[in-house]
LOKOLGU-394865 format. One line per 5 residues: their letters; for each residue x, y, z of C-alpha. Coordinates in nm, 2 decimals. Example, Ala and Ser with C-alpha at 12.3 -4.5 7.8 and 13.67 -1.06 7.14 Angstrom:
2
AS) 1.23,-0.45,0.78; 1.37,-0.11,0.71
END
This chain:
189
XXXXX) 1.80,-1.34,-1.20; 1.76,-1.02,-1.20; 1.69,-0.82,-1.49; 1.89,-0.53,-1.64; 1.61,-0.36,-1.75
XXXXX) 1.47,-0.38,-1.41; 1.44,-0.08,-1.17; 1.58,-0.20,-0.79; 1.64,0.05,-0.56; 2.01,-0.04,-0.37
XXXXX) 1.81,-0.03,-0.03; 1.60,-0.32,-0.09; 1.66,-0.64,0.03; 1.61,-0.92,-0.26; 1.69,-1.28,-0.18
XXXXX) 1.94,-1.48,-0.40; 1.73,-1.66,-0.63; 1.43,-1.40,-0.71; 1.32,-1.35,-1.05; 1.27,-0.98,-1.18
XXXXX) 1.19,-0.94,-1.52; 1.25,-0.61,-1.76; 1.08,-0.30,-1.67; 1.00,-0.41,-1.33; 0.95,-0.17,-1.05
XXXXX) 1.12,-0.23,-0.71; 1.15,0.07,-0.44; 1.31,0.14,-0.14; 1.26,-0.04,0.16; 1.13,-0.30,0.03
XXXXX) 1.21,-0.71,0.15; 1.15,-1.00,-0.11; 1.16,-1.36,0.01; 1.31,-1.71,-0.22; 1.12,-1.83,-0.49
XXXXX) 0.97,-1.52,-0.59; 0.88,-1.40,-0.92; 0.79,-1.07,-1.00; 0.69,-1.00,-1.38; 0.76,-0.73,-1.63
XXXXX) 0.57,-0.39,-1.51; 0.47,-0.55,-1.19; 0.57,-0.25,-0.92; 0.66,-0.35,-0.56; 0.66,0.00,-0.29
XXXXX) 0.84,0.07,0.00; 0.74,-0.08,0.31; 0.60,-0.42,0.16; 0.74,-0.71,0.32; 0.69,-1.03,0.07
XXXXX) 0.73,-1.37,0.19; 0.84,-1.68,0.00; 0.75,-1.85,-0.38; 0.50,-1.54,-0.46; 0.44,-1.47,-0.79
XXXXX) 0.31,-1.09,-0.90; 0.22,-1.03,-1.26; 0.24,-0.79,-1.49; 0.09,-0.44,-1.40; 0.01,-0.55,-1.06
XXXXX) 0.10,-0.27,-0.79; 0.19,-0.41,-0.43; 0.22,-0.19,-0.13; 0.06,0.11,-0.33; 0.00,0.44,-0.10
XXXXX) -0.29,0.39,0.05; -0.64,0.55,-0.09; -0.75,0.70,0.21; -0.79,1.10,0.33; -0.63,1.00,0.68
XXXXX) -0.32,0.87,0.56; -0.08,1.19,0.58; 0.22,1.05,0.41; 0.36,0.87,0.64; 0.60,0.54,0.66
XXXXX) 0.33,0.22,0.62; 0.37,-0.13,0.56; 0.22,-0.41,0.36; 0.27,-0.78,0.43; 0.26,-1.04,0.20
XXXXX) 0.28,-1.43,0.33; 0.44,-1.70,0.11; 0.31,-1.91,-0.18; 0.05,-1.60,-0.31; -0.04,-1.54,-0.67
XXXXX) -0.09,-1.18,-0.79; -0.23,-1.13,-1.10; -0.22,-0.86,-1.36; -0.34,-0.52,-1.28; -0.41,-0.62,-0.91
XXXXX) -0.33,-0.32,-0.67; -0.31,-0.37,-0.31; -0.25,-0.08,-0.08; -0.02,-0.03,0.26; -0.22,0.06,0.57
XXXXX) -0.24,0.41,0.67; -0.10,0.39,1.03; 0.25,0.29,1.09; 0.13,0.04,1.32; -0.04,-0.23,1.18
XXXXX) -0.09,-0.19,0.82; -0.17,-0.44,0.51; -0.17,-0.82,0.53; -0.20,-1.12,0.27; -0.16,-1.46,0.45
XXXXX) -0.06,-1.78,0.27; -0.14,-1.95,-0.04; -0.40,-1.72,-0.19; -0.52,-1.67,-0.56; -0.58,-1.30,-0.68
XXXXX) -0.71,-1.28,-1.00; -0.67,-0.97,-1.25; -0.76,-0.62,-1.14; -0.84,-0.64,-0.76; -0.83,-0.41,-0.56
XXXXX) -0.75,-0.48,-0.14; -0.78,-0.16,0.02; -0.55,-0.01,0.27; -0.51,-0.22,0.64; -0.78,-0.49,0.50
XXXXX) -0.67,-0.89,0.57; -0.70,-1.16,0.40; -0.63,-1.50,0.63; -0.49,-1.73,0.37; -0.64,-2.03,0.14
XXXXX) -0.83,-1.76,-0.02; -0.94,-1.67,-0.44; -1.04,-1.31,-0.50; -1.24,-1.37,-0.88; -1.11,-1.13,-1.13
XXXXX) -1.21,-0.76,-1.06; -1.30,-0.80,-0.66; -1.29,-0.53,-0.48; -1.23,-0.48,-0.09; -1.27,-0.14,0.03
XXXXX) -1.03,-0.03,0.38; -1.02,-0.26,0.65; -1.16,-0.58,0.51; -1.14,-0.87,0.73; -1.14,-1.21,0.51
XXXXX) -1.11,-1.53,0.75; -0.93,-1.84,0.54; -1.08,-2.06,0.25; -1.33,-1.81,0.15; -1.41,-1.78,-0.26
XXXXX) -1.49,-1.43,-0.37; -1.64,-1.43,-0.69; -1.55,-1.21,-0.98; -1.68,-0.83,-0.95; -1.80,-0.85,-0.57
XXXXX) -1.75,-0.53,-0.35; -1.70,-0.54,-0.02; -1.76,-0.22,0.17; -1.52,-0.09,0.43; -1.49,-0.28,0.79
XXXXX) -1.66,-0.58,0.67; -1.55,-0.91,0.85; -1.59,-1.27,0.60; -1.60,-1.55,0.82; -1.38,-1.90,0.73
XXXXX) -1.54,-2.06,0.44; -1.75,-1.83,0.28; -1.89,-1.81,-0.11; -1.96,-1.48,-0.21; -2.16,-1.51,-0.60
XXXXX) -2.01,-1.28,-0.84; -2.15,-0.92,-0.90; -2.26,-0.92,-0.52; -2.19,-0.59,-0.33; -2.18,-0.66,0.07
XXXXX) -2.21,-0.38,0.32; -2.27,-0.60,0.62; -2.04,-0.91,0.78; -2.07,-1.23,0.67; -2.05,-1.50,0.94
XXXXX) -1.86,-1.86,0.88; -1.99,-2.13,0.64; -2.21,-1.93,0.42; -2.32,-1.88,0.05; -2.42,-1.51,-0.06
XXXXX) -2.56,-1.40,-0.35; -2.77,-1.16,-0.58; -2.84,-0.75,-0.51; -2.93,-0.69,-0.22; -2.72,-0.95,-0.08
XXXX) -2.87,-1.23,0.11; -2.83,-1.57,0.23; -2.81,-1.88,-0.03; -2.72,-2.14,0.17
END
């Protein structure tokens, strides 16, 4: 089903059964697996790649031009797995290389307005709290929990099964099986 009121460029490839609701945004060059569902306002840009049974809210950007002085314009790409909830106002930028670029695994919760910054990845199995934010080049290993409003700095690397407290900002790695909390960040357990 695909909306009238809906904006889908002719180039992109949609799969038979994907839901796009009124006032939708879909651009060029864009690919959108079965079972999706993208809501009214939600925006998808060229170059993103989406997987099966995702599900991108209202106001959510995915594949946005990345935030970065390096980028010069060119042709970038953002991967999104299968099974991945996108909530409103969430923006998630391509990578700023043509090589490369963007990539959401499997199965992950992203709550309202977060923000993954360009060529950051986040394994899979993973919730982002409302209001998370991951600067470039993130690395977030699988079945991790960040909690609302933390900040992760660029080139950070979250080990597998990590708790990060909400309202913690992170400027160093975090290695497997950890709790962080509280400003300056340290270990909780």
């Amino acid at each position: 089903m695909i909306s009238k009121l809906a904006h889908v460029d002719p180039s992109a490839k949609i799969a038979d059964d994907v839901k796009i609701h009124a006032f939708a945004y879909i651009d060029k060059d864009v690919e959108i697996g079965p079972g999706c569902e993208i809501m009214p306002y939600a925006s998808i840009i060229r170059g993103t790649r989406m997987g099966r049974n995702n599900r991108v809210f209202q106001g959510a950007v995915v594949g946005a031009d990345p935030q970065d002085f390096r980028w010069k314009g060119g042709f970038t790409y953002c991967y999104i797995g299968d099974d991945n909830t996108i909530r409103e106002q969430v923006i998630i930028n391509r990578g700023i290389d043509h090589e490369g670029g963007t990539r959401i695994g499997d199965k992950n919760f992203i709550m309202a307005e977060s923000h993954i910054g360009h060529d950051s990845v986040i394994a899979g199995r993973t919730v982002l709290g409302n209001g998370v934010k991951l600067a470039g080049g993130v690395h977030v290993d699988e079945c991790c929990i960040l909690s609302n409003a933390v900040i992760l700095n660029e080139g950070i690397h979250v080990g597998k099964w990590v708790f990060v407290k909400g309202g913690t900002r992170v400027s160093n790695n975090i290695p497997p099986f950890i709790i962080m909390a509280h400003n300056p960040a340290v270990y909780y357990g």
